[in-house]
N, C-alpha and C positions, 0 to 999 in steps of 0.2 A: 437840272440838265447837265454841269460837270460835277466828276467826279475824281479826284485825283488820290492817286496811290504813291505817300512818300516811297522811297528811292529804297531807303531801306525796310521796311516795311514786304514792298514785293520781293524783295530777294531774300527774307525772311519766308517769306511764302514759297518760293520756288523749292528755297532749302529743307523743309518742310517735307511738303511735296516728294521732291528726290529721297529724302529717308524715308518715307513710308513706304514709298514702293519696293526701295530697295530691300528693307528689312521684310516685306510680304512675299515679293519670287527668293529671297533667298534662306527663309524660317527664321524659328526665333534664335537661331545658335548666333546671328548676328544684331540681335534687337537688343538694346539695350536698358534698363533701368531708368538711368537719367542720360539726359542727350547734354551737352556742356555746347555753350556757342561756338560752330565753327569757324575757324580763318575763312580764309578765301582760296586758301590751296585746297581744303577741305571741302568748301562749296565745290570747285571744279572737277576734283575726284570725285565724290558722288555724282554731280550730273554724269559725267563720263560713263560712271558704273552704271547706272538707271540708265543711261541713253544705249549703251549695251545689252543689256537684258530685257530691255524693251525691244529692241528690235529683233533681238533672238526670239521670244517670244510671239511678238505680233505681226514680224512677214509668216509666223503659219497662221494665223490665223485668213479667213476670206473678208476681205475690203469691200464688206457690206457696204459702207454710204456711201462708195465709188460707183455701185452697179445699180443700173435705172431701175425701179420698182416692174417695170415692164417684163425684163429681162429675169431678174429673181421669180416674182410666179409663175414665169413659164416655165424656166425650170424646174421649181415645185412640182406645177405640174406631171410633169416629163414624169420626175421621178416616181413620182405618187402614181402616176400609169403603168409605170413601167414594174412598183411592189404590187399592185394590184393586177396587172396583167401574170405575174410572176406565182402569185396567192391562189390565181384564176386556173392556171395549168397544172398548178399544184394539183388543186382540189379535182381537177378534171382526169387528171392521170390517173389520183385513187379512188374515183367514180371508174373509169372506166377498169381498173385492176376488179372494184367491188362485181362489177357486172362479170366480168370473167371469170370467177369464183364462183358467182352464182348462175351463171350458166353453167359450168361444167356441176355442181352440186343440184341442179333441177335436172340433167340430163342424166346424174347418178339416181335422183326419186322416180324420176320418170323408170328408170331401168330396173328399180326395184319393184316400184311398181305393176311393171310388166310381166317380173318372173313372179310377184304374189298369184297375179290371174293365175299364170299357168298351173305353180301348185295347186291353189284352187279348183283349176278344171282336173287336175289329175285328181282331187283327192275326191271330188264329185265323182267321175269315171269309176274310181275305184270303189265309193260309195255304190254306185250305179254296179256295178260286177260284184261287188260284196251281198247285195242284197240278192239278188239273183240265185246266187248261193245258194244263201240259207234258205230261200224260197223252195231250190230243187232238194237239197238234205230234208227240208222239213216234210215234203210229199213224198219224200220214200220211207220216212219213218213212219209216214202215217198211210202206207201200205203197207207195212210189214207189221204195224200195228192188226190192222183189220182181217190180215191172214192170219194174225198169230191168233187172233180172237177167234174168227170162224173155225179154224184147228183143233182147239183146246191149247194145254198149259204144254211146253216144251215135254214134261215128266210127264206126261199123260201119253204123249204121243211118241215117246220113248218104251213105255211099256207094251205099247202096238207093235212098233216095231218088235219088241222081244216076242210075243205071240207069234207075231203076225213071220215069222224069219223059217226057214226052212232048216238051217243050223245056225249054231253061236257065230261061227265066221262072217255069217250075211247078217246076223243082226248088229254084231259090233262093227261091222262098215256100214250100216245105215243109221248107228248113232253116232260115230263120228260127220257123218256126212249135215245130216240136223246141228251138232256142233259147231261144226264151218260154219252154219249160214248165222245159227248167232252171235258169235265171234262178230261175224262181216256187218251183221248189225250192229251190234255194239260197237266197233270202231264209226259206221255211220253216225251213233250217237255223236260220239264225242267227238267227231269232224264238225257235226250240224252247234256244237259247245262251242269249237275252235270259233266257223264261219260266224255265230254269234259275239264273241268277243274282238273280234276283228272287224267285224262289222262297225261295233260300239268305237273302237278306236279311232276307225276311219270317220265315223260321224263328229267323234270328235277334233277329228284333224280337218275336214268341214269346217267345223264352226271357228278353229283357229284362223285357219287362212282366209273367213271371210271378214275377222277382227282385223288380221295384217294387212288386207286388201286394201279396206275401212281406213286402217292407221297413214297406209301409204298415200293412198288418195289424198287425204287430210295433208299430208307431207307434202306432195307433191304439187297441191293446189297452195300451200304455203307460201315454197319455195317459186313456183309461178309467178306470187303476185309482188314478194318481195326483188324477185329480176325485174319482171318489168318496171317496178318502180326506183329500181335502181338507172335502169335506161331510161327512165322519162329525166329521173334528176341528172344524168350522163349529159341527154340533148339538151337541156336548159344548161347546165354547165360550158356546152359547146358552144351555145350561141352568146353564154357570160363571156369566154375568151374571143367569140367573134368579134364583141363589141367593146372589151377592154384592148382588144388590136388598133378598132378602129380608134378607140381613145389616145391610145397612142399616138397613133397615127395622127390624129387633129395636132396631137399637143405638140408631136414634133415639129409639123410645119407653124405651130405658133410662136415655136422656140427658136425657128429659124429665120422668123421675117423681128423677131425681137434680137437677135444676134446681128440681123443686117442693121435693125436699128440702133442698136448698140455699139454699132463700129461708126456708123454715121455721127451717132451722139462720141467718141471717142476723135471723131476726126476734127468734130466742131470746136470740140477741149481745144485742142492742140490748132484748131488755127485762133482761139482766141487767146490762147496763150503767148503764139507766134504775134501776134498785134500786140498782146500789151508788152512783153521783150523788145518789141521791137522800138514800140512809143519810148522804155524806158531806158533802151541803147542811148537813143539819141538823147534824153536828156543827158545820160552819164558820159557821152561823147564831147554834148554841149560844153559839159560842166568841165569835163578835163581840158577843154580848148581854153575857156577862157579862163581855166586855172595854170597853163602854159602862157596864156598873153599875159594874165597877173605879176607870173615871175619873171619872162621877158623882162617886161614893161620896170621891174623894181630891179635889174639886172642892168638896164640902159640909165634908170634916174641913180644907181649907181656908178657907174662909170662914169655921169655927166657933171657928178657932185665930187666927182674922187673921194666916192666911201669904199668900205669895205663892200664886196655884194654879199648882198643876204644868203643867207643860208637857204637849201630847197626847201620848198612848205612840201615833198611830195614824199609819201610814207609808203613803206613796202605796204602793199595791200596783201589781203587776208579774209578768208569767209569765216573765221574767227572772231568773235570780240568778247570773251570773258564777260557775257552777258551782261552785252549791252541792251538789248531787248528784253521787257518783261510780259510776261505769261500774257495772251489777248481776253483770257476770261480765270475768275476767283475759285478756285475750291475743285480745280481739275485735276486731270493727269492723263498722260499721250492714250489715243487708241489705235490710231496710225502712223507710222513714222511715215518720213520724207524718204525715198525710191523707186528704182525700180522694180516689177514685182510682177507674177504672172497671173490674169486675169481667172480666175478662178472657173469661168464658164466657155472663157471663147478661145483660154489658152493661148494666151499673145501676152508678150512681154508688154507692161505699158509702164510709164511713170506716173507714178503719184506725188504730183508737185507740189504737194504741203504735207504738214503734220496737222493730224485731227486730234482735237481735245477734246474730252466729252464736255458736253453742255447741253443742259433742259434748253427746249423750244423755250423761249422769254428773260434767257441768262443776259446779264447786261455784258456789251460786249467795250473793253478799254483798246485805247490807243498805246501799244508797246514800246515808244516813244515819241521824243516830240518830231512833229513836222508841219507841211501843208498837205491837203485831200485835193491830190489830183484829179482822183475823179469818184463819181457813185452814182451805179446803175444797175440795170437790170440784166442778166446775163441767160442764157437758159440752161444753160451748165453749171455755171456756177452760184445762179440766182443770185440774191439781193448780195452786192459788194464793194468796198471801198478801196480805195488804194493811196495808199501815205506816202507821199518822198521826205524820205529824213535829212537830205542831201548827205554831203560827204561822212561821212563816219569810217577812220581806218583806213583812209586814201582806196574808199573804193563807194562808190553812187549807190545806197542803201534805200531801198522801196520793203513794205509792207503790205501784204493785201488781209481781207478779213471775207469769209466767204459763206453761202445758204442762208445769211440773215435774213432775221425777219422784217427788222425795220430801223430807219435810222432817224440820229437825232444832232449828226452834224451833215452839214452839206460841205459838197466842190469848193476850193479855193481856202476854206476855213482853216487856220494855223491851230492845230491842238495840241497841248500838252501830251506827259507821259500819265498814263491814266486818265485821262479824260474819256467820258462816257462816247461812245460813237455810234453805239443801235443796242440791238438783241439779237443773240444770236436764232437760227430756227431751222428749217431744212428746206427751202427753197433751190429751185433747178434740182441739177440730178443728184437726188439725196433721197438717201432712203432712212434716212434717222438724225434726229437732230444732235447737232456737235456744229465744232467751229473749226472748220478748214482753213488753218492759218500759214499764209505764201510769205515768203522772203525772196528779194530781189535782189543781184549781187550785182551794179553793172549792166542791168536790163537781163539774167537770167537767174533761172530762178535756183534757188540754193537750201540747203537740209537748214532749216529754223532753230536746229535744236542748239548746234553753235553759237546760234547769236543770242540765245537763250540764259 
């Protein structure tokens, strides 16, 4: 059940301690090979150093096991609505860019579309008047065929006219005349040639334009199904940001009745802090009154004895003591310093009236020196905790407290040694991770531990 840690021993450990840390935030240009026993000007410069770079360090850090587990997921939350509402509008902007795109590129197939028919109907029309054509060339060739037949051969009917002429004059104008008309035929041939190949083109400009028609349609019906399916994933997109608003929205009013609880649990600190300051005023008031009547009192059996009078037993005080306190748990090192500091969610100055050390849920927790256990109880802030008076140490009334434990193994009024076992530590009241929130009292107020350290 005790457990005591010689004297030097734990300040072997502190000194420890303050070189590794020191030698880890500042690399190995300062780490040394072999470490040689330090004096004690050298233990208080390293703390010093290590209590500065800690603290430079760790007020950026957020004072997790300060803020109620209530208050941090809502937050979470918050945030986590607010990347996800963010991810949600994203995605919905370039839904709705995609849909714009493919609306104007289905209003472009649609419009090709459009002018295919029409080539199409022209090049049928022309198909249609092509045909036509060659239909009237071919019935005049095959008229002038049937005359030319029932006639005889051109040369036959040439030589009629020579008989048949009154003089050479009238026969050689009625061969010229016969001439012209075959001529006018023969260019009908080769028109009824031309309307023929032009025909064939045009049918085949047909069969083009009802492939392009075909290909656009195909395009057109495409690009149709990909818009609207770009608008269908558009509206489900819209109604994903509707309801990551409304998420929001839940989470902020969850974050805000957790912010009122959070100031409530922040005011209850501070009036339980204001109690126990104030129980520890009066003992340190007590103790200086009747360390005034002491001295009186040996100031009058002086004068009454004709001695010399004593010398004052009263010492400058100081929240200083060249580590008179040792470390409240084995194998630590600070994660919080003792100040003030700005609350990371509700953005209000508050104090953090101890140093937290890390420590597993079940670490054994020692008495930093000797004294009596004022008291030990249950807190909801501060959960499972004890409270030591050391009495006077350094002409100033010296209290301890140990805080979030899990359980304890001295009780109220019990005198303990320095090291002596006193619980476990754990994370009880408003703690959101386990460690050892270790208070010092200076006089009934509370004071940075790392001094008396």
């Amino acid at each position: 059940m005790v457990r005591c840690f010689p004297r030097g021993r734990t300040r072997q450990a502190r000194i420890t301690v303050a070189m590794t840390l020191t030698a880890s935030l500042l690399g190995a240009a300062f780490a040394s090979p072999s470490i040689a026993e330090p004096s004690t000007d050298d233990d208080n410069h390293l703390n010093h150093q290590k209590n500065r770079l800690e603290n430079r360090i760790e007020n950026r850090k957020l004072d997790v096991d300060e803020i109620s587990t209530r208050l941090v997921s809502a937050k979470r939350r918050v945030d986590a609505a607010a990347v996800d509402l963010g991810q949600a509008r994203t995605e919905l902007a370039g839904l709705r860019e995609q849909v714009r795109q493919a609306q104007i590129f289905d209003q472009q197939m649609q419009k090709a579309l459009g002018q295919a028919i029409l080539r199409l109907e022209d090049a049928r029309e022309d198909l249609t008047a092509g045909q036509q054509n060659v239909t009237e060339e071919r019935q005049a060739l095959t008229d002038y065929a049937v005359t030319s037949y029932q006639s005889g051969e051109t040369t036959a009917l040439n030589l009629d006219i020579a008989f048949q002429s009154a003089s050479p004059e009238e026969a050689l104008d009625q061969i010229q005349a016969a001439t012209t008309v075959v001529d006018k035929q023969t260019v009908a041939v080769q028109k009824l040639e031309a309307q023929q190949v032009l025909l064939q083109l045009t049918e085949q400009r047909v069969e083009e334009s009802k492939d392009e028609v075909k290909t656009r349609r195909t395009e057109a019906a495409e690009s149709l199904t990909t818009k609207q399916g770009l608008e269908q994933q558009a509206q489900i997109a819209t109604e994903q940001v509707a309801t990551r608003v409304q998420e929001l929205r839940t989470s902020k009013q969850e974050i805000q009745a957790a912010k009122k609880h959070e100031l409530e649990r922040l005011r209850t600190l501070q009036k339980e802090r204001d109690r126990v300051e104030e129980k520890l005023r009066k003992i340190a008031e007590a103790r200086e009154r009747r360390a005034q009547r002491r001295e009186r009192l040996a100031l009058l059996a002086a004068k009454r004895h004709h001695r010399p009078a004593p010398s004052s037993t009263t010492v400058s005080k100081s929240n200083t003591s060249d580590g008179f306190l040792d470390y409240p748990v084995s194998n630590t090192y600070i994660t919080s310093p003792y100040g003030m500091r700005m609350h990371p969610i509700l953005h209000v100055y508050k104090l953090h009236d101890g140093t937290d050390f890390r420590a597993d849920c079940g670490s054994p927790v020692y008495a930093a020196a000797p004294g009596r256990i004022l008291s030990e109880y249950y807190n909801a802030g501060y959960g499972n905790r004890i409270i030591i008076d050391h009495g006077y140490v350094h002409g100033v009334s010296l209290s301890t407290s140990y805080n979030h434990m899990t359980s304890f193994v001295a009780g109220p009024g019990q005198y303990v040694q320095r090291g002596q076992l006193l619980g476990y530590s754990g994370t009880t009241g408003y703690s959101t991770g386990c460690h050892m929130h270790f208070m010092v009292y200076v006089n009934g107020n509370t004071s940075d531990p790392v001094g008396w350290l």
